[in-house]
C-alpha positions as CSV (number, residue, x, y, z in Angstrom):
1,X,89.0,121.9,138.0
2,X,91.3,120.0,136.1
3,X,90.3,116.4,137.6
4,X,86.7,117.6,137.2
5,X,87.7,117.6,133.1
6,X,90.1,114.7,132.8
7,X,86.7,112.1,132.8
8,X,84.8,114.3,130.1
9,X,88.2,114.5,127.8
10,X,88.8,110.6,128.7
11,X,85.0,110.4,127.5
12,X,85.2,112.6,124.4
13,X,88.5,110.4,123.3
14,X,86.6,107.4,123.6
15,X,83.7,108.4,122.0
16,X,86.0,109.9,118.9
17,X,87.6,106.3,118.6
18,X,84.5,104.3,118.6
19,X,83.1,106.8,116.3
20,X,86.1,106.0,114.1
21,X,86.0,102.5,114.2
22,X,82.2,102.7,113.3
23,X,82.9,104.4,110.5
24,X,85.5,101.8,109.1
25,X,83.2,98.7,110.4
26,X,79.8,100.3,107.7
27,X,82.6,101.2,105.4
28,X,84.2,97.6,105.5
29,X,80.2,95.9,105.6
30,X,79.2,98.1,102.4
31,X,82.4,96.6,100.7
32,X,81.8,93.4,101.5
33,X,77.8,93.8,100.7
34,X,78.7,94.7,96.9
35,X,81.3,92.3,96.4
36,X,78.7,89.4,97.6
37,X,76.0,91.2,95.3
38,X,78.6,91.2,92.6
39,X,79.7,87.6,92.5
40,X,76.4,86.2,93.1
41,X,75.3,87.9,89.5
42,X,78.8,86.7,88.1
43,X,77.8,83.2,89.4
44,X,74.8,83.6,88.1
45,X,76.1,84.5,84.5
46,X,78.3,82.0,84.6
47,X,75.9,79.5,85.3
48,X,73.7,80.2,82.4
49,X,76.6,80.1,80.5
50,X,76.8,76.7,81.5
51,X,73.7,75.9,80.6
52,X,73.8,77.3,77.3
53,X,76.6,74.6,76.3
54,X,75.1,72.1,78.2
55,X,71.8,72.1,76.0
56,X,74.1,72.5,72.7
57,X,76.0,69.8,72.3
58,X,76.6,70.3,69.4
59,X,78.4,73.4,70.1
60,X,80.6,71.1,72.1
61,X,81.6,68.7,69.9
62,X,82.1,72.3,67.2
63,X,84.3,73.4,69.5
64,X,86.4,70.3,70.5
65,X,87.2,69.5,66.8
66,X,88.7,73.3,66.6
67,X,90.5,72.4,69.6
68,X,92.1,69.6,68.2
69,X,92.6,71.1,65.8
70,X,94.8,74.1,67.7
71,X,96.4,71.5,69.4
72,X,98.0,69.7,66.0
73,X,99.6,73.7,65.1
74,X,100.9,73.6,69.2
75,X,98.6,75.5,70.6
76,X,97.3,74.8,73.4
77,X,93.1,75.3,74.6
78,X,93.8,77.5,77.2
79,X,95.9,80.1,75.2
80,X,95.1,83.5,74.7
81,X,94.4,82.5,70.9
82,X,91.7,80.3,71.6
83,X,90.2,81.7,74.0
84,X,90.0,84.6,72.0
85,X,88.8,82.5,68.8
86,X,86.2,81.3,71.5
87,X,84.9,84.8,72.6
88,X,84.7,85.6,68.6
89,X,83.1,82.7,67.4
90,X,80.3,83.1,69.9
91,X,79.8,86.4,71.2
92,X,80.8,86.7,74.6
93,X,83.8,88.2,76.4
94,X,87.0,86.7,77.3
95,X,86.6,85.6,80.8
96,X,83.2,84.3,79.9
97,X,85.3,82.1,76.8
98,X,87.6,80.9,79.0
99,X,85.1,79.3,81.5
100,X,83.5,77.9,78.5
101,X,86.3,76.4,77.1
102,X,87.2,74.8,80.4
103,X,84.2,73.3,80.5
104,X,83.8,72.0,77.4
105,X,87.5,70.6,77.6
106,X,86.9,68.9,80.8
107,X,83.5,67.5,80.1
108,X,83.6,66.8,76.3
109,X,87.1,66.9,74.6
110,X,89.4,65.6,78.0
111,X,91.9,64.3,75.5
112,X,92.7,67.9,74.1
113,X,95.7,69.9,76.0
């Protein structure tokens, strides 16, 4: 009796582990589903945001003369303050200011620190 039921508990143990790991292999694909979902529409943002500056030039040069002009008082384009006097001036949030301001400082303004 007992070696008739060592296979089926053998089995069930088995079956209990795989089941297991399944459930952390979905759990692990759902995570990394959203997270690809989410930074394609971040990429996506970010892109127009891109864009946006790109066919305002003027913007650019606006912004590179207040960047200058942060960098005369010691301040430098990527602090907190002008990133923040970014997201003000135009409407958008900080991270989205920062990118922004990277960009316009590496295409437009590359003298300003």
């Amino acid at each position: 009796m007992f070696l008739d039921s060592f296979p089926q508990r053998l089995l069930r143990r088995r079956h209990a582990r795989e089941t297991r790991g399944l459930g952390v292999g979905l759990g692990l694909a759902v995570v990394l589903g959203l997270a690809t979902a989410f930074s394609g529409s971040s990429a996506m943002a970010a892109s127009a945001l891109l864009e946006s500056v790109k066919q305002n030039p003027q913007l650019a040069k606006s912004l590179c003369a207040e960047f200058r002009k942060l960098n005369s008082q010691g301040v430098r384009s990527s602090s907190p303050q002008a990133i923040a006097m970014v997201a003000s001036r135009q409407g958008i949030s900080l991270p989205d200011a920062e990118i922004v301001t990277t960009y316009v400082v590496g295409l437009h303004c590359p003298d300003v620190r």
